[in-house]
Short mmCIF file of the C-alpha atoms (twelve columns), coordinates in Angstrom:
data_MODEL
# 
_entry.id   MODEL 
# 
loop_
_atom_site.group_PDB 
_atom_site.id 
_atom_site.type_symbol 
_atom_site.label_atom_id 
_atom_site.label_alt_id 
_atom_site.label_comp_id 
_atom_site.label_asym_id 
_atom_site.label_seq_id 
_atom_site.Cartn_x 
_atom_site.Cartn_y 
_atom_site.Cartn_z 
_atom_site.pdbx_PDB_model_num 
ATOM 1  C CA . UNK A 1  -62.812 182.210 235.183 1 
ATOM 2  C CA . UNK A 2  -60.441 182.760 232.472 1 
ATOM 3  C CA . UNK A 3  -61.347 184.260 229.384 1 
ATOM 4  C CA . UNK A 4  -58.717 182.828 227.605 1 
ATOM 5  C CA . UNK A 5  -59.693 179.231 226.813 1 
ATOM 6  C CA . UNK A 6  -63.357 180.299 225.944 1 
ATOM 7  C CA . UNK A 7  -62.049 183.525 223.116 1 
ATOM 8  C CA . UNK A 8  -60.822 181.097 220.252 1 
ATOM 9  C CA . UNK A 9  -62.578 178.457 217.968 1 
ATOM 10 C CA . UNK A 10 -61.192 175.277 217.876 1 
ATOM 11 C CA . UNK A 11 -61.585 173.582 220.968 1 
ATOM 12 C CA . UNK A 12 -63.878 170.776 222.675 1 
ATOM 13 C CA . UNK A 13 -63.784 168.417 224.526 1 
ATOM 14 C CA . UNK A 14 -64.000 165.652 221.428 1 
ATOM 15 C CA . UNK A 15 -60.417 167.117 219.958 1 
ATOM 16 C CA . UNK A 16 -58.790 166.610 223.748 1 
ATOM 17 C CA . UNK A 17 -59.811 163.427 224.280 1 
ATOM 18 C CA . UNK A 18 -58.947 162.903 220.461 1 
ATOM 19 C CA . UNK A 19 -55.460 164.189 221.247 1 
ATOM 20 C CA . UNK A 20 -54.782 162.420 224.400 1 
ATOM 21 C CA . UNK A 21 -55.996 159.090 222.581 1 
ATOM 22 C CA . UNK A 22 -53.526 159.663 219.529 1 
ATOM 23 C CA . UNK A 23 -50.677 159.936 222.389 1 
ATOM 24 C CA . UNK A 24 -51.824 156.433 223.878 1 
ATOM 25 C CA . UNK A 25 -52.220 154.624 221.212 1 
ATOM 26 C CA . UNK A 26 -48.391 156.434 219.561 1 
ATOM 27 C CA . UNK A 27 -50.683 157.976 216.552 1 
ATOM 28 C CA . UNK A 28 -53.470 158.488 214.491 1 
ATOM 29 C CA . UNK A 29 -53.960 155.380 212.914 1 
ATOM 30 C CA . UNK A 30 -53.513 153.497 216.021 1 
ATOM 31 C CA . UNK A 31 -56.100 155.422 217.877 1 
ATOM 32 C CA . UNK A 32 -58.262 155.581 214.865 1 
ATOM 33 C CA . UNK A 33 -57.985 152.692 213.058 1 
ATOM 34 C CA . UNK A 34 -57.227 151.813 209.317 1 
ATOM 35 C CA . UNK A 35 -59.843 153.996 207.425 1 
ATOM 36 C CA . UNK A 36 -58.537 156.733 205.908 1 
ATOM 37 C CA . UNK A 37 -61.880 158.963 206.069 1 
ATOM 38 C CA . UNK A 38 -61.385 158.517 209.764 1 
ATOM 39 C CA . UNK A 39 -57.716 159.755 209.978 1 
ATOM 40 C CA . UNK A 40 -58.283 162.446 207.724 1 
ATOM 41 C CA . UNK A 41 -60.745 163.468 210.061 1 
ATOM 42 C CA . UNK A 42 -58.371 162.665 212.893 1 
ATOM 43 C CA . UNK A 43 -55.965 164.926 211.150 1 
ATOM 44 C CA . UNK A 44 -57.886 167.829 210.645 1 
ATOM 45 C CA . UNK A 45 -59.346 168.027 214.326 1 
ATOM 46 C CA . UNK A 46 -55.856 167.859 215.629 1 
ATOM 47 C CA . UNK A 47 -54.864 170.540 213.260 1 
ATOM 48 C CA . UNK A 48 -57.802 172.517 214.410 1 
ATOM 49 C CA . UNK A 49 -57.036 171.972 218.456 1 
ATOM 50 C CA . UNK A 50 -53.642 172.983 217.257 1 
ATOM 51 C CA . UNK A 51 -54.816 176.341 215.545 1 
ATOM 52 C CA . UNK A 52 -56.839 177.152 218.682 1 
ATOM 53 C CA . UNK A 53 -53.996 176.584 221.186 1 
ATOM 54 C CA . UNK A 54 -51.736 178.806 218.806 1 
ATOM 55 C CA . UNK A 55 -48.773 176.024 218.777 1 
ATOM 56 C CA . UNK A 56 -47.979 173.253 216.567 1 
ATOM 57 C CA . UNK A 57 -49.674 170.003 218.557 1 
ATOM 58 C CA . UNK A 58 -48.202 167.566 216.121 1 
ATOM 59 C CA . UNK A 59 -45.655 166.842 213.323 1 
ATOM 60 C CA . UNK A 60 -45.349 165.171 210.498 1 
ATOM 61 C CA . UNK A 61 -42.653 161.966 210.307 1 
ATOM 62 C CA . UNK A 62 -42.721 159.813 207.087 1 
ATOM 63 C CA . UNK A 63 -46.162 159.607 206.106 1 
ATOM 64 C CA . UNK A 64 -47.165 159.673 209.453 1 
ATOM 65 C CA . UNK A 65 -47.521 162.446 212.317 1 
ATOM 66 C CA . UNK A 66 -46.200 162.290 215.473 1 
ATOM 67 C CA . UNK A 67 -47.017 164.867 218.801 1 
ATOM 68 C CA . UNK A 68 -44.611 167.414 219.722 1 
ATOM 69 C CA . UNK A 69 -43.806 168.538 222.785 1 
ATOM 70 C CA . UNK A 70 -46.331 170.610 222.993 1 
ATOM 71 C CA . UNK A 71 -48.448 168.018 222.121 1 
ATOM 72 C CA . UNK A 72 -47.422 165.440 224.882 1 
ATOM 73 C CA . UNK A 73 -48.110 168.301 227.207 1 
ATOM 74 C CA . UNK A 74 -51.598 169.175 225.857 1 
ATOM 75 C CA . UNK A 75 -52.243 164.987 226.168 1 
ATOM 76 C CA . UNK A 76 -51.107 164.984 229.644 1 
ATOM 77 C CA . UNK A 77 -53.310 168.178 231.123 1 
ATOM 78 C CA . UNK A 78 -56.094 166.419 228.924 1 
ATOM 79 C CA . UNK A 79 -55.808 162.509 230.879 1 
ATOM 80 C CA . UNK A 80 -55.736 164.391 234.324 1 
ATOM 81 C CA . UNK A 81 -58.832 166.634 233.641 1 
ATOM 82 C CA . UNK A 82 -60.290 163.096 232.291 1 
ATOM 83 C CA . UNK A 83 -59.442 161.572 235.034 1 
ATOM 84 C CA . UNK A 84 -60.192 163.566 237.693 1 
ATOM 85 C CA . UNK A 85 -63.397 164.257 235.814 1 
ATOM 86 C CA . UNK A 86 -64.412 160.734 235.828 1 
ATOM 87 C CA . UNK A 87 -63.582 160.573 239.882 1 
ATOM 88 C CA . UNK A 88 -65.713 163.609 240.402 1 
ATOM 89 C CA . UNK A 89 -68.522 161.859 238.410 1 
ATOM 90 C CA . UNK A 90 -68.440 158.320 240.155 1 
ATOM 91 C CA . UNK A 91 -68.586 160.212 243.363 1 
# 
């Protein structure tokens, strides 16, 4: 197994599934909703997943954030382990 993922702070599976849910939905607010307590939160564990992962995961745009590219990637690793995940566990 590698090391790697397991030797920095910052990561579950909460701020993935966070992450690939802000890519659905085309940001926070959309995949969190209107309260601002919740997209603070939002916010900070995306700025978190991005600190562990040592590359910027999002940006901001207005007043808003958008994902970067290495964002989108991050999202799309994150639906296929979901997915196959789920497949495994309906098995």
């Amino acid at each position: 197994m590698n090391k790697i993922i397991f030797t920095n702070k910052g990561f579950s599976l909460e701020r993935l599934r966070l992450l690939c849910d802000v890519a659905r939905a085309g940001g926070i607010r959309a995949a969190v909703g209107e309260d601002p307590v919740r997209q603070s939160l939002a916010s900070r564990q995306l700025k978190e997943l991005s600190e562990y992962a040592n590359v910027d995961l999002t940006q901001r745009v207005g007043r808003g954030l958008e994902l970067t590219e290495a964002g989108i990637e991050l999202a799309t690793i994150g639906e296929e382990f979901f997915s196959k995940m789920t497949a495994f566990l309906q098995r």
